[in-house]
LUMLUM-67024 format. One record per residue (C-alpha): y negated, x, z negated. Coordinates in steps of 0.25 Angstrom, whole numbers, padded with zeros to 4 digits, always signed. Layout:
YXZ
...
This chain:
+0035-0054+0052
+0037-0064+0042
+0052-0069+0050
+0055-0054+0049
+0054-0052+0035
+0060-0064+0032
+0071-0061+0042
+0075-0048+0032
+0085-0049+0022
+0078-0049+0008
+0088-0039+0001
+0086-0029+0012
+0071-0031+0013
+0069-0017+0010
+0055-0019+0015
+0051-0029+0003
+0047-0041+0014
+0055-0051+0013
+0049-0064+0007
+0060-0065-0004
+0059-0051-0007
+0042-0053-0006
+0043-0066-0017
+0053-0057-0029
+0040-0047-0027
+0031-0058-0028
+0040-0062-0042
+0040-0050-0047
+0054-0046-0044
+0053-0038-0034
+0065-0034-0026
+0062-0026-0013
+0047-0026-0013
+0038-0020+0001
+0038-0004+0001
+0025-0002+0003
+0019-0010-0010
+0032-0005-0017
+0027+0009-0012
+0015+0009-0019
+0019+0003-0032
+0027+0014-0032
+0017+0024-0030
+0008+0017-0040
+0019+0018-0051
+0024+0032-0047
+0008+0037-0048
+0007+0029-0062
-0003+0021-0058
-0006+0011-0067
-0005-0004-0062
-0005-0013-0073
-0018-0021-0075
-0023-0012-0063
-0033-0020-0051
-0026-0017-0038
-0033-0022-0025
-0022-0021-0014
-0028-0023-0001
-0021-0029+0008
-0011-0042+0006
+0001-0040+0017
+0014-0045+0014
+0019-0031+0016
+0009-0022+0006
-0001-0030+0000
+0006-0041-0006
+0017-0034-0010
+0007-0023-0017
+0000-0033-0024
+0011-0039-0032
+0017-0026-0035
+0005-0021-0042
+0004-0037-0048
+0018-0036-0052
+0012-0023-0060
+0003-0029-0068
-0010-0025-0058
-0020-0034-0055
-0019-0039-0040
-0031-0040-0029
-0025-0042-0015
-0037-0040-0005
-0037-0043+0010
-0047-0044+0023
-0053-0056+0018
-0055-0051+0004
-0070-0050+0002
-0077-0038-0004
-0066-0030-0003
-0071-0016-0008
-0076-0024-0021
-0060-0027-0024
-0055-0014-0020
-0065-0007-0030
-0059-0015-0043
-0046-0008-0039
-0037+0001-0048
-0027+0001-0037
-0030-0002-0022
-0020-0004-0013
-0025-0004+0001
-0013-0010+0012
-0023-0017+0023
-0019-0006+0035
-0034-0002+0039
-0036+0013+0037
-0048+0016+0028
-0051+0003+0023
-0053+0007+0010
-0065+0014+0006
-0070+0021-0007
-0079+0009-0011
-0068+0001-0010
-0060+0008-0021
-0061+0009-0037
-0064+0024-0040
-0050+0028-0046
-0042+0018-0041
-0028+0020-0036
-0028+0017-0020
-0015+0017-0011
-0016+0017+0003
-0006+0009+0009
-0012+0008+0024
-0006+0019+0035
-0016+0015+0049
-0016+0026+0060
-0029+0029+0065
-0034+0036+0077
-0049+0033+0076
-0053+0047+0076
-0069+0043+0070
-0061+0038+0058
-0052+0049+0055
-0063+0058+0057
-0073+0050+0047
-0060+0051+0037
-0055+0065+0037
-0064+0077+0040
-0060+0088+0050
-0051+0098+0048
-0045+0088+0036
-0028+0087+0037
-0030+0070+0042
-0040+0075+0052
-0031+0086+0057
-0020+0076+0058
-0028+0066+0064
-0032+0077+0073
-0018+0080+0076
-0010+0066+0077
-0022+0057+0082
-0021+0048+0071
-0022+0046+0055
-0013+0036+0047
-0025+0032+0037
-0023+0021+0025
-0030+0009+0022
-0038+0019+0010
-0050+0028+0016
-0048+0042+0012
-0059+0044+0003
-0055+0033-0005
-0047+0046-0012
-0061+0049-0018
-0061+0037-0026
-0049+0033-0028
-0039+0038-0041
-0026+0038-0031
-0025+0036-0016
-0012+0036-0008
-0013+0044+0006
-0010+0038+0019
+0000+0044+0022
+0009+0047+0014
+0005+0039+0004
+0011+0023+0001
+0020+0026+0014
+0029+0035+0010
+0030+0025-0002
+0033+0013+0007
+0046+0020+0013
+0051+0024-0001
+0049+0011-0006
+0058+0007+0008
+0068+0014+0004
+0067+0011-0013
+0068-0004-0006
+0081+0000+0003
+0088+0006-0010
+0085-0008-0018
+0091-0017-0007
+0103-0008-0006
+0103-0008-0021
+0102-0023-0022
+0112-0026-0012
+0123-0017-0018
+0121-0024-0030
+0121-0037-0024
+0135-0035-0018
């Protein structure tokens, strides 16, 4: 994976990869930056969410989300906790959250308990799930997502569990929340590489 990003030329890295284009983010002089994160920053900002000496508690510490996420919102004056699989007493870190950005790729991980009443919560996890028993204890019958597990045999569920939307101040849906952000944030990239390449020459 490593060889592969590496093996991308840095000003076309549109996917914000590349190690050179991962250590001007790293300074703060970000360049072109992973769409996913960018995505949510964006959404963040758009939704006037305030971020400066905010907690934010990102589960997750991938090169592609995770990091990435966290020195965004470093870069934007919040106060940082990257959490993992061997962080212990997880739920007790979640809790002092104002924003909780969950990227681990395990549907329903995150429970209510494990969330600061009126925090702000994005979902950045998509896992299709065809256990039947699970859907079922999620979404009662005759619900649209039971009608269209009923229908396609499977669910895209996040990381977040749907009645976290009871305790928290904002959630992003999955779908069609942070993803369709990812993509723009795609294209935003492409446009700034052209952008800068034109300029160059």
């Amino acid at each position: 994976e490593q060889r592969i990003f590496d093996a991308v030329d840095p000003v076309k890295d549109v996917d914000g990869f590349h190690p050179f284009n991962v250590g001007l983010l790293v300074q703060k002089r970000p360049a072109l930056v992973a769409c996913t994160p960018l995505g949510c920053i964006e959404l963040l900002e758009r939704e006037r969410i305030p971020l400066r000496g905010k907690h934010a508690v990102v589960i997750g510490r991938s090169d592609i989300v995770g990091k990435p996420m966290a020195l965004l919102l470093l870069h934007r004056h919040a106060t940082v906790t990257i959490c993992h699989s061997k962080t212990a007493d997880l739920p007790s870190i979640t809790r002092q959250a104002d924003i909780l950005v969950a990227a681990i790729g395990r549907p329903v991980f995150v429970t209510p308990n494990m969330v600061k009443p009126g925090a702000t919560v994005i979902d950045v996890g998509t896992s299709r799930v065809e256990d039947r028993v699970l859907i079922e204890s999620l979404f009662p019958a005759g619900s649209k997502r039971r009608v269209a597990f009923e229908k396609r045999g499977s669910l895209t569920l996040g990381d977040v569990h749907p009645s976290v939307e009871e305790v928290a101040g904002n959630l992003t849906p999955v779908p069609g929340g942070v993803g369709p952000l990812t993509i723009a944030m795609l294209l935003k990239n492409t446009v700034t590489a052209a952008e800068r390449r034109l300029n160059r020459g």
